[in-house]
C-alpha positions in Angstrom: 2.4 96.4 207.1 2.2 92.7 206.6 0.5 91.0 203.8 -2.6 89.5 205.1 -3.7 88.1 201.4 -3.8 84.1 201.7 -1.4 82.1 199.3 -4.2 81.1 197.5 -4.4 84.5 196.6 -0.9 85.7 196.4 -0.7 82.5 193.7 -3.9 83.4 191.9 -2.0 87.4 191.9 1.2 86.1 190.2 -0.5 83.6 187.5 -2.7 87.1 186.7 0.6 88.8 186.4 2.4 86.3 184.7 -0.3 86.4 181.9 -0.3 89.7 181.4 3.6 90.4 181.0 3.2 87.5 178.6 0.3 89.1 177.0 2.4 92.5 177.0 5.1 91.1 175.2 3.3 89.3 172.3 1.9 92.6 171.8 5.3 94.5 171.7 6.7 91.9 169.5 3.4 91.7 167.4 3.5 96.0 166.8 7.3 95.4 166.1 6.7 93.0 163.4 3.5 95.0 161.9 5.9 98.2 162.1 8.4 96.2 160.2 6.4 94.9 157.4 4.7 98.9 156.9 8.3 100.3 156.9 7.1 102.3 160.0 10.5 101.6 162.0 12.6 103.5 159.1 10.8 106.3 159.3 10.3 106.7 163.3 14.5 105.9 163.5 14.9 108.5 160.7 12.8 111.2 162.1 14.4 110.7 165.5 17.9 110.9 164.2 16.9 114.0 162.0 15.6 115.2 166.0 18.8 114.5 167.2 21.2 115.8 164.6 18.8 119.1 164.4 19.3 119.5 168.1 22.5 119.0 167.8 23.3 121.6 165.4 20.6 123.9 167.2 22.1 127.4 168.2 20.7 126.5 171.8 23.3 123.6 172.0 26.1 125.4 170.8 25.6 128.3 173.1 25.5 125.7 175.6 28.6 124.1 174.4 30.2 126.7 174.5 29.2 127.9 178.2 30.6 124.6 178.8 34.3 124.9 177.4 34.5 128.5 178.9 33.3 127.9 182.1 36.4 127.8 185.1 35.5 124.0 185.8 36.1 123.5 182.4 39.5 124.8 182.4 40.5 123.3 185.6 39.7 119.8 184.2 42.2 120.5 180.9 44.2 121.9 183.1 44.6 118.5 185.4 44.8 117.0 182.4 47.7 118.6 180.5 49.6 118.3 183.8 49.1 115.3 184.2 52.2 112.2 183.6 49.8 110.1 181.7 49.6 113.1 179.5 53.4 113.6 179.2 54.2 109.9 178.9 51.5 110.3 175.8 53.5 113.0 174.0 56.6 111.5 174.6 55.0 108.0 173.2 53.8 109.9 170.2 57.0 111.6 169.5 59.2 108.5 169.9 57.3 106.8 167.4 59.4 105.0 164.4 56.7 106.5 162.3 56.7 110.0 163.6 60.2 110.4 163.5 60.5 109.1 160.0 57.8 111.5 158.3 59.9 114.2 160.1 62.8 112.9 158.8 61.2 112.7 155.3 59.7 115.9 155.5 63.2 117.6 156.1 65.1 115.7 153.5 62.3 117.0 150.9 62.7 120.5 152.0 66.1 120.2 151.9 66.1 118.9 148.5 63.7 121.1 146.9 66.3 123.8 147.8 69.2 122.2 146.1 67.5 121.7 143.1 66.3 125.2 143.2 69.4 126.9 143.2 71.1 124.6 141.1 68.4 126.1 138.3 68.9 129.2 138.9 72.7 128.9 139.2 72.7 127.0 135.3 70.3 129.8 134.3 73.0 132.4 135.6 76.3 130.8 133.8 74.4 130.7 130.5 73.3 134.5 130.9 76.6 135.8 132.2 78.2 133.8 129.4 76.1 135.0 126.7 76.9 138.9 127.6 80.1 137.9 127.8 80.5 136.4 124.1 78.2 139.4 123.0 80.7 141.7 124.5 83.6 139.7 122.9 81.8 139.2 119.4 81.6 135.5 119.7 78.7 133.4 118.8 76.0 132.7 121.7 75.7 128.9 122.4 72.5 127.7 121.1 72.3 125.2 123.7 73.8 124.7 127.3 76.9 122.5 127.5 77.9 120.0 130.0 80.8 121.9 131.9 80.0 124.3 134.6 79.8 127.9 134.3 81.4 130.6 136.2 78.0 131.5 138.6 78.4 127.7 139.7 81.9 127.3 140.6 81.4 131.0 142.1 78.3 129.7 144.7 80.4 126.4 145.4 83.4 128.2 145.8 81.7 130.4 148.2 79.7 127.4 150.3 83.1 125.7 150.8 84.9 129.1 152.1 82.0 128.9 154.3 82.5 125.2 155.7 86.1 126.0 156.1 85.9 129.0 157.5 83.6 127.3 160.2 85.7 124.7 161.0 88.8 127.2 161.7 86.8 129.1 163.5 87.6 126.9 167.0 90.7 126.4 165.6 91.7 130.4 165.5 90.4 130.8 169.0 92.5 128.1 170.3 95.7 129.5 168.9 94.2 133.0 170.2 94.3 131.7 173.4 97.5 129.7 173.3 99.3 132.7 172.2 98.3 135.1 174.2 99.2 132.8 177.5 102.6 132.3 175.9 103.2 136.1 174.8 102.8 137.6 178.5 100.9 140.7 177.3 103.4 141.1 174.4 102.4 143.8 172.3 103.3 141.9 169.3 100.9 139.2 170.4 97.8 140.5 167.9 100.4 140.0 164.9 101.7 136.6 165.9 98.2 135.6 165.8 96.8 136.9 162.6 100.0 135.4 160.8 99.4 131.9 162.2 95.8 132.4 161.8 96.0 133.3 158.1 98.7 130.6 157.5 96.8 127.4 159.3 93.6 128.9 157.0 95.7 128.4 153.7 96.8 125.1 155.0 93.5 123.7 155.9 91.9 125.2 152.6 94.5 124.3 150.4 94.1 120.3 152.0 90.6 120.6 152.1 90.2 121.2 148.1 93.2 118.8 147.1 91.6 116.0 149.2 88.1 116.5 147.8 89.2 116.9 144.0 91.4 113.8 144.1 89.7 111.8 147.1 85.7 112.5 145.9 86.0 114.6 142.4 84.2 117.6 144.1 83.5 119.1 147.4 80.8 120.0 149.6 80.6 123.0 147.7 80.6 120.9 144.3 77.9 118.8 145.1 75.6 120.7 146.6 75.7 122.8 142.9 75.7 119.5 141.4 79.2 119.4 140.2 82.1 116.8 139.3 85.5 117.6 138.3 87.5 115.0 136.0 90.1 114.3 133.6 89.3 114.8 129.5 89.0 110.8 129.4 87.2 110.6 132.4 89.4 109.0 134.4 89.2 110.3 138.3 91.2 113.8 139.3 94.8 112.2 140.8 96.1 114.0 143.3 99.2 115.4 141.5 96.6 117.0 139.1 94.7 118.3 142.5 98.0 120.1 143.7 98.7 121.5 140.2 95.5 122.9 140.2 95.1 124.7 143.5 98.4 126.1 142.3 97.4 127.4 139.3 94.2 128.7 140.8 96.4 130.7 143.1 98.4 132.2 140.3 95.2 132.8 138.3 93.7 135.0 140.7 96.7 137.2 140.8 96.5 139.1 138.3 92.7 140.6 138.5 91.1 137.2 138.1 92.4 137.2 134.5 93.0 133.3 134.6 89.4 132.7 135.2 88.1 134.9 132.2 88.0 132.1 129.9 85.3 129.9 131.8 83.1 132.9 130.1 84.3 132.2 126.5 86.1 129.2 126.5 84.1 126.2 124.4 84.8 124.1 127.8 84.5 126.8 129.8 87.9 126.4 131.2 90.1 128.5 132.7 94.2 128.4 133.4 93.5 126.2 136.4 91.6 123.8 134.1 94.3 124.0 130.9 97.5 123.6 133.6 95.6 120.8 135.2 94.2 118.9 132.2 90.8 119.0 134.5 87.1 119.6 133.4 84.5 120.8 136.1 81.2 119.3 134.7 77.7 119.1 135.9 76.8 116.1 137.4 72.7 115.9 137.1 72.3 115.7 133.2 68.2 115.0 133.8 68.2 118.4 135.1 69.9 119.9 132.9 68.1 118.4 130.1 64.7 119.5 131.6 66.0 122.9 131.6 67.6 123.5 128.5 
């Protein structure tokens, strides 16, 4: 329907309307500035943010919620989601990150050594009790405090972690002279002989280089310094290698007869042994703060 009003009148319509949206407005600005000055915006603002939060935390809104997360549409979406490659391409951004990896990192490096220094306690707190029944059995006098060379329990556990690394190591090594030897023998019965000979002899080989090198090369092994350990000579001069060899010899021979050459590291002032004595060595701990903390 066209507008039959005259433009007089459509002009006379627009001042009218022009006044009264400028009317309008100096009144929403005046009731603004009166609710000011009276604090009255505060405490509408408040009251409807106490509505809000109260709905909110309503038990209507978190049945509702709920509905929500359970319902199949829901699932579908998270679903798309997950499967998404802007959601793979996030987890592979997040676990790339320098600083991901390196709390990792730190985290496993703690763990790890929180369980060195735990059994290195428990291992100190081991020689000195073995020890002390040992003297009591042997009428000797019971130490008073904990010296600096390593007991029997500690060179027992390192002894026993480096037997494991070594016997690791040969472990690929046995199986390829398994194999070698049994395409060599031809199904010779004597086959399962050949190999456990060679296979015990390379193991005494490897051994016996392993501990030389580490005594003279480092001053302990693997073994050693996971337990915190250091072997060295009475002036403290590094182990030479001749002193290395003598030893592994000596601990051979000392093991012959019932371990007898090892009895002294129970009652010995330096808990030495024939190795030790032959060798002119001294197996010491190497963490005196610990040790310290714990006598």
């Amino acid at each position: 329907m066209d507008d039959e009003r005259t433009p007089t009148d459509r002009s006379a319509e627009a001042e009218r309307q022009s006044v009264l949206g400028s009317v309008g407005r100096a009144g929403w600005r005046g009731a603004r500035g009166v609710a000011r000055r009276l604090g009255l915006d505060r405490v509408i603002g408040g009251a409807v943010d106490r509505g809000v939060d109260r709905a909110i935390d309503s038990e209507t809104a978190a049945r509702a919620t709920q509905r929500v997360l359970d319902s199949d549409t829901a699932k579908r979406v998270w679903g798309k989601v997950l499967e998404s490659e802007e959601a793979q391409k996030l987890v592979e951004r997040v676990a790339e990150a320098p600083e991901v990896r390196a709390a990792i990192t730190a985290q496993g490096v703690g763990v790890l050594e929180d369980l060195r220094r735990g059994v290195r306690r428990a291992t100190r707190r081991l020689d000195d009790g073995v020890e002390r029944v040992a003297r009591k059995i042997l009428r000797r006098p019971v130490r008073e405090q904990r010296p600096i060379y390593a007991g029997a329990v500690s060179r027992l556990v390192a002894l026993a972690i480096d037997a494991g690394v070594v016997y690791g190591s040969l472990l690929l090594v046995s199986a390829a002279i398994a194999l070698l030897v049994s395409s060599l023998s031809s199904g010779d019965e004597n086959a399962s002989g050949i190999v456990i000979t060679l296979g015990a002899l390379v193991w005494a080989l490897v051994a016996g280089a392993y501990l030389v090198l580490f005594w003279s090369g480092a001053g302990r092994t693997p073994g050693m310094n996971f337990l915190g350990l250091r072997m060295l000579s009475p002036n403290g001069d590094e182990v030479s290698p001749r002193q290395a060899l003598r030893r592994l010899i000596w601990t051979v021979i000392a093991a012959l007869p019932l371990l007898l050459g090892f009895w002294g590291i129970l009652f010995e002032e330096r808990r030495s042994g024939w190795p030790d004595r032959r060798a002119d060595t001294r197996v010491l701990y190497a963490d005196p703060d610990l040790d310290r903390a714990d006598t």
